[in-house]
C-alpha positions as CSV (number, residue, x, y, z in Angstrom):
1,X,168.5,94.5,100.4
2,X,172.1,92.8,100.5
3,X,171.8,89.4,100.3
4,X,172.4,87.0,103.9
5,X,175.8,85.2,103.4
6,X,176.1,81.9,105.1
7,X,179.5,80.9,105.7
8,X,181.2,77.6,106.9
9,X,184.8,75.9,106.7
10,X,184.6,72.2,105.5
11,X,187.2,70.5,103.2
12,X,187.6,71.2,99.5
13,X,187.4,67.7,97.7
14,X,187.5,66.6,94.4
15,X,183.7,67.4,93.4
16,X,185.1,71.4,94.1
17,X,188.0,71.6,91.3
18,X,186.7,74.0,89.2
19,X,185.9,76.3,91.9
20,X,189.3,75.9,93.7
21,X,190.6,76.9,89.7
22,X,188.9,79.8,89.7
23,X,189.5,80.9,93.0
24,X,193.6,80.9,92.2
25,X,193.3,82.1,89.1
26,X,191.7,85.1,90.1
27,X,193.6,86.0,93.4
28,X,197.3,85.4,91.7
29,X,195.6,86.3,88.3
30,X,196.6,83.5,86.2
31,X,194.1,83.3,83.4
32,X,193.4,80.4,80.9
33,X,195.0,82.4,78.2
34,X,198.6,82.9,80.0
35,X,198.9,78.9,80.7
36,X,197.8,78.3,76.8
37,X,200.7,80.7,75.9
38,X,202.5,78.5,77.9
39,X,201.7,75.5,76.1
40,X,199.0,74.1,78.6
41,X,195.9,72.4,77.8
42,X,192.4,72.3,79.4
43,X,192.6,69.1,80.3
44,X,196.5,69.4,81.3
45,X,195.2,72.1,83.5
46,X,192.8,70.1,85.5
47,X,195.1,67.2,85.7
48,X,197.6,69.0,87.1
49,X,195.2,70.7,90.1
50,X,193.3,67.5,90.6
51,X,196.3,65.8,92.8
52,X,196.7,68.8,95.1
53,X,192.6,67.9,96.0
54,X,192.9,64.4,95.9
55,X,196.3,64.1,98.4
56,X,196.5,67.2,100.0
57,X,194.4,68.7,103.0
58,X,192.8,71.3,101.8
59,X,189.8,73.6,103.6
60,X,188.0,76.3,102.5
61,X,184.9,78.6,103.4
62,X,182.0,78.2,101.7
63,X,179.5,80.5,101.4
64,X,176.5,78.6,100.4
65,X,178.1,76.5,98.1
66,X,179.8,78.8,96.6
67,X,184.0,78.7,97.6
68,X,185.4,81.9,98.6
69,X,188.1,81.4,100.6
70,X,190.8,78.1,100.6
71,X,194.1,76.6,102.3
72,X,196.1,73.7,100.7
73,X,198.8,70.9,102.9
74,X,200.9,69.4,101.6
75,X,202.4,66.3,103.1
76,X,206.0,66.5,102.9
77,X,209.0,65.4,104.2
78,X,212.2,67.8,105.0
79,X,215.8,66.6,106.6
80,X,216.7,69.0,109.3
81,X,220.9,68.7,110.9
82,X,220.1,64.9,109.2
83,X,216.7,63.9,110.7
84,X,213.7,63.5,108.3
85,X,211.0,66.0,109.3
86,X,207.1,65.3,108.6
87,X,206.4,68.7,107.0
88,X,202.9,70.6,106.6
89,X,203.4,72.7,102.7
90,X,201.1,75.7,102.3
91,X,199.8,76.8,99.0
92,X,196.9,77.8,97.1
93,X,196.2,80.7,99.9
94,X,193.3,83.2,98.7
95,X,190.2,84.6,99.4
96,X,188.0,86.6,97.0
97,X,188.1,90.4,98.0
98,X,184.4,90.8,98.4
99,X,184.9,88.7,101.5
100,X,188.6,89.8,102.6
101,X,188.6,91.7,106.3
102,X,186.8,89.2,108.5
103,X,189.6,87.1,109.5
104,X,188.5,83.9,107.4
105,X,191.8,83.2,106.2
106,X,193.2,83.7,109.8
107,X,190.9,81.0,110.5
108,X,191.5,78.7,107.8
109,X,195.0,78.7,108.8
110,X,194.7,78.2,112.1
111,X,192.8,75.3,111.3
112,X,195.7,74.1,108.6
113,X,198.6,74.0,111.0
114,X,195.5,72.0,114.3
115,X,195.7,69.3,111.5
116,X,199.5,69.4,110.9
117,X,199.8,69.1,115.1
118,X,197.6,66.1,114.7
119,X,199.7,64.7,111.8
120,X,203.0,65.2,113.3
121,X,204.1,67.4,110.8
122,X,205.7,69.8,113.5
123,X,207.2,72.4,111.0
124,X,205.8,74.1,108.0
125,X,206.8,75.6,104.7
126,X,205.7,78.3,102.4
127,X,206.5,80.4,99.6
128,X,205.2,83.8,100.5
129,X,203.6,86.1,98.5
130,X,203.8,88.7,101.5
131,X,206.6,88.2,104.0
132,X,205.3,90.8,106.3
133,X,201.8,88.9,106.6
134,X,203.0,85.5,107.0
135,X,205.9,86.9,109.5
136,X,202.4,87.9,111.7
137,X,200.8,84.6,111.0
138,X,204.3,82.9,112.4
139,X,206.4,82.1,109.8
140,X,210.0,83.6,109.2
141,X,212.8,83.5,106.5
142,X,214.6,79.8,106.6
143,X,216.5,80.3,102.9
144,X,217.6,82.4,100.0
145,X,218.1,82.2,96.3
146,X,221.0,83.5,94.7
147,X,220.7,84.2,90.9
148,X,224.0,84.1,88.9
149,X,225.4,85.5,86.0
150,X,228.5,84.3,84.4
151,X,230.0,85.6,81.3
152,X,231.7,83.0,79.0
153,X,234.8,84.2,79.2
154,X,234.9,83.7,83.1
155,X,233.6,80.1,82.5
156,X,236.2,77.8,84.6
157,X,238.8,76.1,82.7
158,X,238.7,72.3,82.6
159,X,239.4,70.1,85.4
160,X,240.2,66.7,84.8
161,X,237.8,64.3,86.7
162,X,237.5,60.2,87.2
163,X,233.7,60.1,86.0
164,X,232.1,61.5,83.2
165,X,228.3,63.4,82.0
166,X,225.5,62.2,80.1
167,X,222.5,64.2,78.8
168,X,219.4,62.1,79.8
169,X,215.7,63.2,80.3
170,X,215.3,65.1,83.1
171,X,212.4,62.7,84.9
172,X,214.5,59.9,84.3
173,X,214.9,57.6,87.5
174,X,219.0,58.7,87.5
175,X,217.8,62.9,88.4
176,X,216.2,60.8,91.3
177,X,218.6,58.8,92.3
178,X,220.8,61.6,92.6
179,X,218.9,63.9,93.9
180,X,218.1,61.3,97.0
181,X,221.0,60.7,97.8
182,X,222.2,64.7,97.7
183,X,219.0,64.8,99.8
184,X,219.7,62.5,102.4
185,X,222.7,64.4,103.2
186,X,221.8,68.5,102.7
187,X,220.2,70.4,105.7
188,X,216.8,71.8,104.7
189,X,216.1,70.0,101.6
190,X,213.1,68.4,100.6
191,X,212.5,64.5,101.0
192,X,211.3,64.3,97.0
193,X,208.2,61.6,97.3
194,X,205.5,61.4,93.3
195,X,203.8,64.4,95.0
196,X,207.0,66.6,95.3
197,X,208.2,65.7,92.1
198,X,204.9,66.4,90.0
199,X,205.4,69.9,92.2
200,X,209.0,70.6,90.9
201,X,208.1,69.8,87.3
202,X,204.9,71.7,87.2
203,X,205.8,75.0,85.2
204,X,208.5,73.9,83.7
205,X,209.4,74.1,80.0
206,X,209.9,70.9,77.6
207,X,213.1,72.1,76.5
208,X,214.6,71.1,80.0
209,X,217.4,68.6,80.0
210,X,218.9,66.9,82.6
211,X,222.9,66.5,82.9
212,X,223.9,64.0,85.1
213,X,227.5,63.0,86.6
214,X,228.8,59.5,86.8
215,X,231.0,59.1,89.4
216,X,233.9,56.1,88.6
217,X,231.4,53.3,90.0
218,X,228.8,54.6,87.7
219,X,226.5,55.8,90.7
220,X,224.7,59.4,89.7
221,X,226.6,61.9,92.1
222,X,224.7,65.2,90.4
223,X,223.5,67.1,87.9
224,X,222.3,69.9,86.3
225,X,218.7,70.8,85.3
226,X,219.2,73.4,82.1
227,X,218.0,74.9,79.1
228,X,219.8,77.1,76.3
229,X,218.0,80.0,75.1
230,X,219.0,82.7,72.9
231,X,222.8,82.5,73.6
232,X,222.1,82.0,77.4
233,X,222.6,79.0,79.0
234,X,219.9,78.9,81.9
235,X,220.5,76.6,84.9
236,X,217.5,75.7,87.5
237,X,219.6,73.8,89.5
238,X,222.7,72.1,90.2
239,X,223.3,69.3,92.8
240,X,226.4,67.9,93.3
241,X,227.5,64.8,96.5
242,X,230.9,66.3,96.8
243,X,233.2,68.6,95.0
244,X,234.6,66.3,92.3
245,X,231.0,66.2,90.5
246,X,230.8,70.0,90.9
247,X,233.6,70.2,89.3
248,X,232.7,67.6,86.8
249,X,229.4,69.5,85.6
250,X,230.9,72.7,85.1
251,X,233.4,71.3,83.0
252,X,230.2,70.6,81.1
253,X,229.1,73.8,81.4
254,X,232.1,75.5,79.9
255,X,232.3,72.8,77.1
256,X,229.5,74.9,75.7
257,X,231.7,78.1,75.4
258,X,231.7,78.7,71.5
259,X,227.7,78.0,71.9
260,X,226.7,81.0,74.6
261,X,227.8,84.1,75.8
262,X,227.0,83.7,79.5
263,X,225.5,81.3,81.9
264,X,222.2,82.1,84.3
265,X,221.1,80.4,86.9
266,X,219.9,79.4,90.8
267,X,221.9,79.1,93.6
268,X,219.7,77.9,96.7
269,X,222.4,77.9,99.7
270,X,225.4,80.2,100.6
271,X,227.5,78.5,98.1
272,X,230.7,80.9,97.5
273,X,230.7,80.6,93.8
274,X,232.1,83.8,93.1
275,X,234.8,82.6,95.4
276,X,235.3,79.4,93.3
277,X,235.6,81.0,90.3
278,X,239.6,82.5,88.9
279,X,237.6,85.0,87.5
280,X,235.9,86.1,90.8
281,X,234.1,89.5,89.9
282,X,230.6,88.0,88.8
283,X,227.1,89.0,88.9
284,X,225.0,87.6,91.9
285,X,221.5,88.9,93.8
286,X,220.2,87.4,96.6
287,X,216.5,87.4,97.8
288,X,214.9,85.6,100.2
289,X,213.1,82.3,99.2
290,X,211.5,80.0,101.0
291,X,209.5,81.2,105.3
292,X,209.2,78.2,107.6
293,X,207.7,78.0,111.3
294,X,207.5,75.5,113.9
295,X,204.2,74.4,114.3
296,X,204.4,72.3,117.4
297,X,208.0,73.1,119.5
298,X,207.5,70.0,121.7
299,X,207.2,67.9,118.8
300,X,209.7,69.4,117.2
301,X,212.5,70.1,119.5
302,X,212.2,65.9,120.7
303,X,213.2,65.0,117.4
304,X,215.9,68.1,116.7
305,X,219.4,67.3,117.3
306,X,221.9,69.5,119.3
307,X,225.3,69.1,119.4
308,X,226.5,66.8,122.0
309,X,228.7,68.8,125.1
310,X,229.6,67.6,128.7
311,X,227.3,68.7,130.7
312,X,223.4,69.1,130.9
313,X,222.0,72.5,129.1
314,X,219.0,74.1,130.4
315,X,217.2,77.6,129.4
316,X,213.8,78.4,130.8
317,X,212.2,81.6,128.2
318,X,209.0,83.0,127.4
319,X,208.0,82.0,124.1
320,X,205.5,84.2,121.8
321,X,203.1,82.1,118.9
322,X,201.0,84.9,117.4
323,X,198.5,82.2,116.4
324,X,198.9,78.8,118.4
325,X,198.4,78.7,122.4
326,X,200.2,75.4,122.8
327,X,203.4,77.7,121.5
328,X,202.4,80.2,123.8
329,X,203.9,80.6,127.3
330,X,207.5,80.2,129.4
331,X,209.3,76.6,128.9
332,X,212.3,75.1,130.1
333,X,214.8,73.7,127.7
334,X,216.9,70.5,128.1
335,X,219.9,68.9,126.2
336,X,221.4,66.0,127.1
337,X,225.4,65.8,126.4
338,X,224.4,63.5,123.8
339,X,222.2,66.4,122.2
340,X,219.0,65.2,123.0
341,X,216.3,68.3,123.7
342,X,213.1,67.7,125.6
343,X,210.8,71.0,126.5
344,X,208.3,71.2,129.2
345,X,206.5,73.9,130.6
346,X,207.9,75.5,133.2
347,X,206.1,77.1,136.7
348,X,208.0,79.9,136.6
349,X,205.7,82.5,135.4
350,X,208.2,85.1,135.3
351,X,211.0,85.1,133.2
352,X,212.7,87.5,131.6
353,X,214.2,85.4,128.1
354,X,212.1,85.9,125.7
355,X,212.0,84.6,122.0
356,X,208.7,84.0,119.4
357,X,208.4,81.3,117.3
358,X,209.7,82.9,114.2
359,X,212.9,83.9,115.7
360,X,213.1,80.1,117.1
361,X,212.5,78.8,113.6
362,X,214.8,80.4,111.5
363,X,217.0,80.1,114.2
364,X,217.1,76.4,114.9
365,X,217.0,75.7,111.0
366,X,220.5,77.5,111.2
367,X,219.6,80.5,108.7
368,X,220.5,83.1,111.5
369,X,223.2,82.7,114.1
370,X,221.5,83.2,118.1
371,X,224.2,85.8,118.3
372,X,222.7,87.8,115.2
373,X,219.5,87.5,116.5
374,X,220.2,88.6,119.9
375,X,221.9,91.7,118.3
376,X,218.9,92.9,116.2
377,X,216.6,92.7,119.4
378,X,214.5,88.9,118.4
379,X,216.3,86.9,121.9
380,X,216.4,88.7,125.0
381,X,218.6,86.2,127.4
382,X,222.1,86.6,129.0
383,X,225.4,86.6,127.9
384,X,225.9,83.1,129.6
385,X,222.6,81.7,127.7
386,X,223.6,83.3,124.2
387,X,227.1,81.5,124.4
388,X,224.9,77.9,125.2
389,X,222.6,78.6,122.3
390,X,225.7,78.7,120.1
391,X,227.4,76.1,121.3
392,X,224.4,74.0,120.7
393,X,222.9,74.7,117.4
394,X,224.6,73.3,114.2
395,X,226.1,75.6,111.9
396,X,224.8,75.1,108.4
397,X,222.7,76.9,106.2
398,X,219.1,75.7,104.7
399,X,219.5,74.3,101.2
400,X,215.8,74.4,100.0
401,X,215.1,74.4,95.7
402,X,211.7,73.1,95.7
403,X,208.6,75.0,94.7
404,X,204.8,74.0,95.3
C-alpha cells in the first residue's frame, strides 16, 4: 500500500535549514564534497544559507514535515531609466522528482510574486536554469553577458589619465563606494544593500583582488574585480563612472603585459569593446543572463518614466499574464507630456492590440526595441501606435552583474 502524502505550503524558517540544504543540493546537484573542493567548510556552509532563511521569503510544501518543494525572495532594489525599483529575487527553486508533475511549484510561485504585489516589489528577477519554463511562468530575457578574450598583444597601449589605481581588498568600503555611485546612474543594475553583497561574494575565490580608480579628487570612480591564473588574467567585472576611469583601469590591465598572455573576462551590457580596441578582431560570445517580469503593471508603470513629448499618449491593448489575473485583461495607457504613465482598465472588451507580460517586460526595461518586437509577432498594434511606443520608451540597454 503506497503511503497517504499530506501536503501544505507554509514558510521555510530558520528551524528548516538543513532540509532547505538538502533539497538544493540534490535538485542542482551540489554535494558537500564539491564545496569542500572549493575550500568551504561545514559550518561556512550553513552560515552562508542561514541569511537567505532569516531575510528572505521563502515558502515551501511540506509533506508531513518533511520539505519537498521550496521558493526563495529576495528583497532587492533595482534602478530602472533612474528610478529605484523594490524588486522580488527568485532563487533556490526545486522540487524533489518523486513529487514533480502536480503543479506544486506552479503554486509556490504564484504565491511568491501575491507577496511581492503586497510588498511593492512590482518587478522580478531571476537567473534561470530553463528559459523556456520560466518564459511560461512570465518572465522574459532583460540582459546578456558577453565573455571576452583578449590576447596580450592587442592589450591597448597607455593612455595618460589625471587619477591613478590602487590594489585594495575587494570588500573594502572603496568597491562600495564605487559601485553606488556607478549604480545610481546605470539602467538595470542592482541597488547593492549587506544582503546583495554577501550574494555577489558567495562563490567567489580568495584570490580575488579589487583594483580601484582614483579620480583627481580622490573619489573611487571604478574598478576592476580580478584574479591571475595560469598566465590568464580573469576579470569578473569592471565598472567605470565615465570613460576616463575605463581608460584608467585598462591601463592597469596592460601594465601586466610581460605577466599574461591574454585577458578573460565579463561584459554585462552592450559595451562595444571590440570597437574600442586598435586591435579590433577579438574573441567575444554572448548568452543571455539575467529573465525579469512585471509582476504588478499598475504598480509598475506609475512609477516608470517615459520620455516627456507634447501631447497626451494613450494605447488601450489586451494584455496576456500566463499566471496573474490582475495582469490579465485590455487596459488603457496614459503618458502625460511630462512622461508620467498611469494604466486603468479599460471597458472596451474588444481590442485588437495585444501584448503579454513578457514582451512588456523586456520591452519597457529597454532590452528589445517595440519595433523588433512587433516584427517577430510579440505586439500586435498599428503603425501609428508602434511609432508612440518608440517615441516613448528610453533607449538604453540593462546593465545587470549580480548573481543570487
Amino acid at each position: 500500500m503506497s503511503r497517504k502524502r499530506n501536503l501544505k505550503m507554509k514558510k521555510v524558517d530558520v528551524s528548516h535549514l538543513e532540509q532547505y540544504n538538502q533539497l538544493l543540493r540534490y535538485v542542482f546537484q551540489v554535494t558537500r564534497n564539491d564545496l569542500y573542493k572549493s575550500g568551504w567548510k561545514e559550518e561556512e556552509i550553513v552560515h552562508a544559507k542561514s541569511p537567505i532563511l532569516q531575510q528572505a521569503d521563502v515558502l515551501g510544501w511540506f509533506d508531513n514535515d518533511k520539505l519537498i518543494s521550496q521558493v526563495s525572495t529576495y528583497p532587492f532594489e533595482v534602478r530602472v531609466f533612474n528610478q529605484t525599483y523594490a524588486m522580488g529575487g527568485v532563487t533556490g527553486v526545486g522540487t524533489f522528482p518523486e513529487y514533480s508533475g502536480q503543479g506544486l511549484m506552479n503554486k509556490l510561485l504564484l504565491q511568491a510574486l501575491t507577496n511581492m504585489r503586497e510588498k511593492k516589489q512590482s518587478i522580478s528577477y531571476l537567473y534561470p536554469y530553463s528559459i523556456p519554463y520560466y518564459r511560461r511562468k512570465g518572465w522574459e530575457i532583460v540582459s546578456d553577458k558577453i565573455v571576452f578574450e583578449v590576447q596580450d598583444y592587442q592589450l591597448p597601449k597607455n593612455k595618460p589619465v589625471p587619477g591613478d589605481v590602487a590594489r585594495i581588498e575587494p570588500e573594502s568600503e572603496d568597491v562600495k563606494r564605487a559601485y553606488e555611485r556607478y549604480s545610481m546612474q546605470t539602467h538595470g543594475a542592482m541597488l547593492r544593500k549587506e544582503l546583495a553583497w554577501s550574494e555577489y561574494w558567495r562563490w567567489d575565490s580568495d584570490d580575488l583582488t579589487a583594483a580601484v580608480y582614483y579620480g583627481e579628487e580622490g573619489q573611487p570612480d571604478g574598478y576592476i574585480l580580478y584574479w591571475i591564473e595560469e598566465e590568464v588574467f580573469h576579470v569578473k567585472d569592471m565598472i567605470f563612472i565615465h570613460e576616463e576611469a575605463r581608460s584608467g583601469l585598462w591601463n592597469f590591465i596592460s601594465a601586466h603585459f610581460s605577466m599574461i598572455s591574454k585577458v578573460v573576462g565579463n561584459i554585462h551590457m552592450d559595451e562595444q569593446l571590440s570597437f574600442l580596441l586598435e586591435d579590433a578582431d577579438i574573441k567575444e560570445s554572448i548568452s543571455p543572463y539575467y529573465m525579469a517580469r512585471i509582476v504588478d503593471v499598475e504598480q509598475f508603470i506609475s512609477k516608470y518614466p517615459f520620455k516627456p513629448a507634447n501631447i497626451i499618449r494613450e494605447w488601450t491593448f489586451t494584455l496576456e499574464d500566463p499566471l496573474l489575473s490582475w495582469n490579465q485583461g485590455t487596459f488603457t495607457l496614459q503618458i502625460t507630456p511630462e512622461g508620467k504613465g498611469t494604466i486603468s482598465r479599460s471597458q472596451n472588451r474588444r481590442n485588437e492590440d495585444s501584448i503579454n507580460i513578457q514582451t512588456m517586460t523586456t520591452m519597457l526595461l529597454g532590452y528589445k526595441r517595440p519595433e523588433y518586437l512587433h516584427r517577430i509577432g510579440r505586439i500586435a498594434c498599428s503603425p501609428e501606435t508602434l511609432d508612440l511606443l518608440e517615441d516613448a520608451i528610453e533607449q538604453q540597454t540593462p546593465y545587470f552583474s549580480d548573481f543570487f
